[in-house]
C-alpha positions as CSV (number, residue, x, y, z in Angstrom):
1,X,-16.1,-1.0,-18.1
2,X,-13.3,1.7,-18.6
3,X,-13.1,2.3,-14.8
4,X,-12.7,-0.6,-13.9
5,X,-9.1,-1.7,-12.9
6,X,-7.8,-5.3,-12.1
7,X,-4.0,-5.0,-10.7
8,X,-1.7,-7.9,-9.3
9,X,1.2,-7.1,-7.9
10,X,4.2,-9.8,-7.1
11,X,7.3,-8.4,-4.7
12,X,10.0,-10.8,-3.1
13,X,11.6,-9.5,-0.2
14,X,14.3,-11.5,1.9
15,X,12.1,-11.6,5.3
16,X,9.8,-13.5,7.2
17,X,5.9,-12.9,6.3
18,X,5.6,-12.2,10.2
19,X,8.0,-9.5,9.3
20,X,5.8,-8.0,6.2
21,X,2.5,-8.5,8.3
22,X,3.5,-6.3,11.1
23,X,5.0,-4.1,8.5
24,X,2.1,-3.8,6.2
25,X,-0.4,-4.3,8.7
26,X,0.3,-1.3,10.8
27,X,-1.1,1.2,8.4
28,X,-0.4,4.3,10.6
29,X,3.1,3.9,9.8
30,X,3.0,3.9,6.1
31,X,3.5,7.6,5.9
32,X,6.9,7.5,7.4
33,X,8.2,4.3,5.4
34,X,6.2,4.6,2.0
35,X,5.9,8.4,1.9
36,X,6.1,8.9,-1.9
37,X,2.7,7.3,-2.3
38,X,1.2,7.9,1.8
39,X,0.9,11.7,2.6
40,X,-1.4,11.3,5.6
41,X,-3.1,8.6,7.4
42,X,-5.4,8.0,9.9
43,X,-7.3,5.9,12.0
44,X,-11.1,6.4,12.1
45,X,-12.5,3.1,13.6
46,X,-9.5,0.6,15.6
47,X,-11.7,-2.2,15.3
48,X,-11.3,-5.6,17.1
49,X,-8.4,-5.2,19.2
50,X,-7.4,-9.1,18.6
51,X,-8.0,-9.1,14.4
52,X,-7.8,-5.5,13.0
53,X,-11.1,-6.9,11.6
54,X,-13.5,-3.7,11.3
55,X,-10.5,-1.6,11.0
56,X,-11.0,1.7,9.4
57,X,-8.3,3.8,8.4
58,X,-8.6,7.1,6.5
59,X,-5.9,7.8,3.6
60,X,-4.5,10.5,1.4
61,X,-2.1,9.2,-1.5
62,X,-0.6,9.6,-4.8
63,X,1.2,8.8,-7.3
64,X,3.4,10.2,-9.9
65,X,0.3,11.7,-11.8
66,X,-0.4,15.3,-10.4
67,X,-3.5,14.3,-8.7
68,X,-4.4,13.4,-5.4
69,X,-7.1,10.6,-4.2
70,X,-8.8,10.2,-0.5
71,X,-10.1,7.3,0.0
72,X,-10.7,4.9,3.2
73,X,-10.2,1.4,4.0
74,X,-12.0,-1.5,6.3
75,X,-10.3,-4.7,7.5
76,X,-12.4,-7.5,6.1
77,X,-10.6,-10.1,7.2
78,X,-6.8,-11.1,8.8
79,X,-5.0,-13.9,8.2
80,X,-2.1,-12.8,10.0
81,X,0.8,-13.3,9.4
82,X,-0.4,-14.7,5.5
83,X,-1.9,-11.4,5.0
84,X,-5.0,-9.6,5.4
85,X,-8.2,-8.3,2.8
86,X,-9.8,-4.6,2.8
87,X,-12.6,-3.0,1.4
88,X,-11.9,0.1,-0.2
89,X,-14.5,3.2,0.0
90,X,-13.8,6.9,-2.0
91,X,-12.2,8.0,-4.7
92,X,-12.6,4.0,-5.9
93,X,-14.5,1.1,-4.6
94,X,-13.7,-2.4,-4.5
95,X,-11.2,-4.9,-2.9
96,X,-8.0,-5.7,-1.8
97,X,-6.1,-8.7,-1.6
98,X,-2.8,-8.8,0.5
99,X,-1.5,-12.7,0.2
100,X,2.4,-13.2,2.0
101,X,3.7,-17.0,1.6
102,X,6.6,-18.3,2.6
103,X,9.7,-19.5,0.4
104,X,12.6,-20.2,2.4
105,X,14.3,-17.2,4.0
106,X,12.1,-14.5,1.5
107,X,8.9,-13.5,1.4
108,X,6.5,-14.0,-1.7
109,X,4.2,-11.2,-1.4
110,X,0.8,-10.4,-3.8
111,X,-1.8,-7.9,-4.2
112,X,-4.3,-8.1,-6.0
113,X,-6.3,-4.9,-6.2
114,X,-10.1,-4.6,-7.8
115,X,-11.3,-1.3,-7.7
116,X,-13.7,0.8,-9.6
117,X,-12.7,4.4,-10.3
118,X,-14.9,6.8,-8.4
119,X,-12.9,10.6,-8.1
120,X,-14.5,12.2,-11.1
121,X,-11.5,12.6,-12.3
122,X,-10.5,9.5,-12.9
123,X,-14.1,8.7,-14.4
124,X,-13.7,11.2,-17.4
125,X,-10.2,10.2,-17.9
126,X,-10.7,6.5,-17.5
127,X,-11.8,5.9,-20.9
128,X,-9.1,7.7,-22.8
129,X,-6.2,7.3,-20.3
130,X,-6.4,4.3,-18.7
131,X,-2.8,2.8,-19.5
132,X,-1.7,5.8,-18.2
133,X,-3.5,5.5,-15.0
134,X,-2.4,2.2,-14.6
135,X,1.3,3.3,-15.3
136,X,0.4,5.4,-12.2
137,X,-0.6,2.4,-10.2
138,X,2.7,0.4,-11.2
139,X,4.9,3.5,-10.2
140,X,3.0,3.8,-6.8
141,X,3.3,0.0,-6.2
142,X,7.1,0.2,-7.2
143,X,7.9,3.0,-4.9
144,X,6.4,0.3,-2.3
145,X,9.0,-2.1,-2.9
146,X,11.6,0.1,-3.0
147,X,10.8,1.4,0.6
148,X,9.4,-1.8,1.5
149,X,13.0,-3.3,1.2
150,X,14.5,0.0,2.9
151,X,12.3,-0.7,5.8
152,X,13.6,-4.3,6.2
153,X,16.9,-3.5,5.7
154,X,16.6,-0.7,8.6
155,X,14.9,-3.2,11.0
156,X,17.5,-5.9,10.1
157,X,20.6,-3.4,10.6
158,X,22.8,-5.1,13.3
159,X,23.2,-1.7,15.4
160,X,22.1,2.1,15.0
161,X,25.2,3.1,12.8
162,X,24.1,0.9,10.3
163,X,20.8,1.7,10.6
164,X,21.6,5.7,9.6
165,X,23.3,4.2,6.4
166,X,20.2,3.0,5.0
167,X,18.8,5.6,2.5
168,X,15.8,7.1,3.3
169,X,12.4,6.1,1.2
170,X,11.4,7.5,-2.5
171,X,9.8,10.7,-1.4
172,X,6.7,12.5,-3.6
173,X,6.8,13.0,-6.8
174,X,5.1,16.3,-6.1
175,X,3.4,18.1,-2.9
176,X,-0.2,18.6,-3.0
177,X,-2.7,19.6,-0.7
């Protein structure tokens, strides 16, 4: 089906997956460190204070495309700290995969994201545009890296000097409310 989209992403950060867990685990905070893609987040349901299971947290993103998408998430399942699986609900529906394994002093990190295009949008333009859409996807996923690494290299930064040296994250492409 032309809305349907099937997306793995690989990144390799020098870090400990208890260090990306807490990282990408703590959605609130993905505004401040991935800002080109996260322009507001929110927390509707906390769910179990031990897991995150039942989680549900309320998103606004982007991408380089000038449209916006709202969507939610649900924590399905954690498997702290080798990663955790949520349930999209919104502008797409479907699943999300976050998988961190260890290789020596870095981090192997996947994501494997199954989602079906719901925004109308993206239905109409689906069938025409869909490398394009994807092209979106890989720039939103890249900007992740980017201020993935960033973040790590702020948290690892031996005093608070250093830590002002690190650049701040890719900001968005655009502003759109």
């Amino acid at each position: 089906m032309f809305t349907h989209y099937d997306f793995v992403t690989r990144w390799r950060v020098k870090a400990t997956c208890e260090e990306v867990s807490e990282i990408l685990s703590d959605a609130l905070d993905l505004k401040r460190w991935w800002p080109a893609v996260y322009l507001d987040v929110s927390e509707l349901k906390p769910g179990d204070p031990d897991t995150g299971v039942g989680r549900e947290i309320a998103l606004y993103t982007k991408g380089w495309l000038p449209y916006t998408l709202r969507w939610t998430f649900t924590v399905t399942e954690n498997r702290r700290p080798h990663g955790f699986t949520l349930i999209p609900h919104g502008d797409f529906e479907g699943s999300g995969v976050w998988t961190f394994t260890q290789d020596g002093e870095w981090c192997d990190i996947r994501y494997d994201w199954r989602i079906e295009a719901r925004k109308p949008l993206l239905r109409v333009l689906s069938p025409v545009l869909k490398p394009v859409l994807a092209a979106n996807h890989r720039w939103a996923m890249a900007r992740g890296e980017e201020s993935l690494r960033l973040e790590l290299e702020r948290r690892h930064a031996p005093d608070e000097a250093a830590r002002a040296r690190v650049p701040a994250p890719p900001q968005p492409s655009f502003t759109h409310r």
